[in-house]
C-alpha positions as CSV (number, residue, x, y, z in Angstrom):
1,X,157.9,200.1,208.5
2,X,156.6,202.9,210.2
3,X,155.8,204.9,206.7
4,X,153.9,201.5,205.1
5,X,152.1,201.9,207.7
6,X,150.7,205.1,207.3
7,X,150.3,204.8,203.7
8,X,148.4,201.3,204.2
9,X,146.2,203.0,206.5
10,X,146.3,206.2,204.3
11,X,145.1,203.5,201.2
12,X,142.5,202.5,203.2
13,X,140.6,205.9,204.7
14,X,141.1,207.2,200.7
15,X,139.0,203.7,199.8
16,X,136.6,203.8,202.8
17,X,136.0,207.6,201.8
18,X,135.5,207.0,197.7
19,X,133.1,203.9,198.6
20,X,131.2,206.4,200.9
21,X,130.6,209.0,198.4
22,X,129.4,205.9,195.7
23,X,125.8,205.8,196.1
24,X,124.0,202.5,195.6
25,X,122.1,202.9,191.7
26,X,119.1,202.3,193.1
27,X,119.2,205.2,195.5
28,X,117.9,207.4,193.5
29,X,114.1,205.5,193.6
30,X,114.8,204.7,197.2
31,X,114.7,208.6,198.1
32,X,111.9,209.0,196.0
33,X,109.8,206.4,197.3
34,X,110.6,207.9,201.0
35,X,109.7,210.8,199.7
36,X,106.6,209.5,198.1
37,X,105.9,207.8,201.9
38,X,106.3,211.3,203.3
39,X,103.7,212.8,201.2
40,X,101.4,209.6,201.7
41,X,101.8,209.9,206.0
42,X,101.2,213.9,205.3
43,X,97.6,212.3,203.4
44,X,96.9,210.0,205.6
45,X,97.0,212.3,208.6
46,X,95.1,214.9,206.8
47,X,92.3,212.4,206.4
48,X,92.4,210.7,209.4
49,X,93.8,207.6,207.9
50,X,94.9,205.1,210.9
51,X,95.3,202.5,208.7
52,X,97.5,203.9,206.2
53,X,99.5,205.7,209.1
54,X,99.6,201.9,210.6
55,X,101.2,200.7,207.0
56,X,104.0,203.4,207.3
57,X,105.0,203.0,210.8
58,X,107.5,200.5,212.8
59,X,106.1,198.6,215.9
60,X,107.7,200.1,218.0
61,X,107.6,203.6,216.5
62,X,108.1,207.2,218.6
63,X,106.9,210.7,218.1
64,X,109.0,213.5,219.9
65,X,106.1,216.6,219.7
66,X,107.5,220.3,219.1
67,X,106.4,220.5,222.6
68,X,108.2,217.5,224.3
69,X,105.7,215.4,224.1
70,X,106.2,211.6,223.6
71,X,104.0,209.1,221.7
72,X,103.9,206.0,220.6
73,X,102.1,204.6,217.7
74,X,99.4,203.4,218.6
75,X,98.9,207.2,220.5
76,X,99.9,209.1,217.4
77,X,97.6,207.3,215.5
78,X,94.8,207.7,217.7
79,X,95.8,211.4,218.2
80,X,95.5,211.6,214.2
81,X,91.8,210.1,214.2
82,X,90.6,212.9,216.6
83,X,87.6,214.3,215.1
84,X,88.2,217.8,216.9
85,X,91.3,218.4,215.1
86,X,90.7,219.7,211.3
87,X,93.9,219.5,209.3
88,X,93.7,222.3,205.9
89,X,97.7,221.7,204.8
90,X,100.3,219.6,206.1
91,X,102.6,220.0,203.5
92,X,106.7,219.5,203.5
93,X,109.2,221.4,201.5
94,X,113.0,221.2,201.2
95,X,113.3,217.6,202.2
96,X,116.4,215.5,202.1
97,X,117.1,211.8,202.4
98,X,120.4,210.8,204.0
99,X,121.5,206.9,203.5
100,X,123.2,204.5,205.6
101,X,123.0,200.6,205.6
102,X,119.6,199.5,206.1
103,X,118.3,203.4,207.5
104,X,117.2,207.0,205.9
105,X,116.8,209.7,207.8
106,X,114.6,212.3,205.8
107,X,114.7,216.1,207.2
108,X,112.7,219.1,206.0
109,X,110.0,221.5,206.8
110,X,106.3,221.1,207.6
111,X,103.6,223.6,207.1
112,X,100.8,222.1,209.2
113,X,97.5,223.9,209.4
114,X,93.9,223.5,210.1
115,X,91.6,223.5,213.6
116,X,91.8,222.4,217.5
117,X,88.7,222.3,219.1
118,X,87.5,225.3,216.7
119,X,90.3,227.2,217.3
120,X,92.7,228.0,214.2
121,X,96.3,226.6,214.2
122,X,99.0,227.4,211.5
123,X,102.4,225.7,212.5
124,X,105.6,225.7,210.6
125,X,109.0,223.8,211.5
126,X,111.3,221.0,210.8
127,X,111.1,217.2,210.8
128,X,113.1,214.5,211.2
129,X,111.7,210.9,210.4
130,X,114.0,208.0,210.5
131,X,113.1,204.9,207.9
132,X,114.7,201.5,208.0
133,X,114.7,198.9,206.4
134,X,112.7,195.6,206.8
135,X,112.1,192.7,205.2
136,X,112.2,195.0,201.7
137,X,110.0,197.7,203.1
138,X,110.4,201.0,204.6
139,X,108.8,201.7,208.0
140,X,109.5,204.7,210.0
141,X,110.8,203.7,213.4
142,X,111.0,207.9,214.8
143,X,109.6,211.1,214.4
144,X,110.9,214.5,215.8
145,X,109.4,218.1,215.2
146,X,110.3,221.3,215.8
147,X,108.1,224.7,215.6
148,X,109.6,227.5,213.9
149,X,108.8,230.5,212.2
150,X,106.6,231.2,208.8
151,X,110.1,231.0,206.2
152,X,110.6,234.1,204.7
153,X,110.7,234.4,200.6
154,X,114.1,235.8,199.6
């Protein structure tokens, strides 16, 4: 009893565990269009784009700054349409996209550089957006950034 069991459980995990590594057919487009999104928030930041930032974003969307900082949207977006801060590159390289039912959570790193208040700024780090799903459309619900150091060319 005891051994069909353990092989009906063992039938199982072995099931739950090939079903997890088959990707839906469509994923392929869905990481690219996240991907495209990415690139489209790194625009619309770069030109001061509320409105296209506004498109991208969940209501109820938060921003975790490299320095601790919280914001919500509507304070990231107005942060973004500050007309002392000029952004040169914001640019991301290495980026993933990780699925699970109805979320993607895309990681890479940022090169983020330009002007505060005339003074010169050239950041580098990692990012962490999560996406979901709703009604058909992506919107990212949650940023987090990180500084780190200029990556090195092997």
């Amino acid at each position: 009893m005891m051994r069909r069991r353990f092989a009906g459980v063992l039938v199982l995990v072995s099931s739950l565990m090939a079903s997890a590594q088959k990707l839906p057919q469509d994923e392929q487009a869905e990481r690219s269009k996240l991907i495209a999104f990415e690139n489209a928030w790194n625009q619309a930041q770069i030109h001061r784009d509320g409105e296209a930032l506004n498109l991208l974003m969940g209501d109820r969307y938060i921003f975790t700054k490299w320095d601790g900082t919280l914001m919500n949207k509507a304070t990231f977006i107005a942060d973004n349409k500050d007309p002392t801060v000029q952004t040169d590159v914001l640019a991301n390289e290495g980026v993933d996209v990780y699925f699970y039912p109805g979320v993607a959570v895309v990681t890479g790193i940022y090169h983020f550089k330009g002007t505060n208040r005339g003074k010169s700024f050239d950041h580098y780090g990692r990012f962490t957006d999560t996406w979901i799903s709703s009604g058909g459309q992506w919107v990212c619900v949650a940023t987090h950034a990180s500084l780190g150091k200029k990556p090195v060319s092997p």
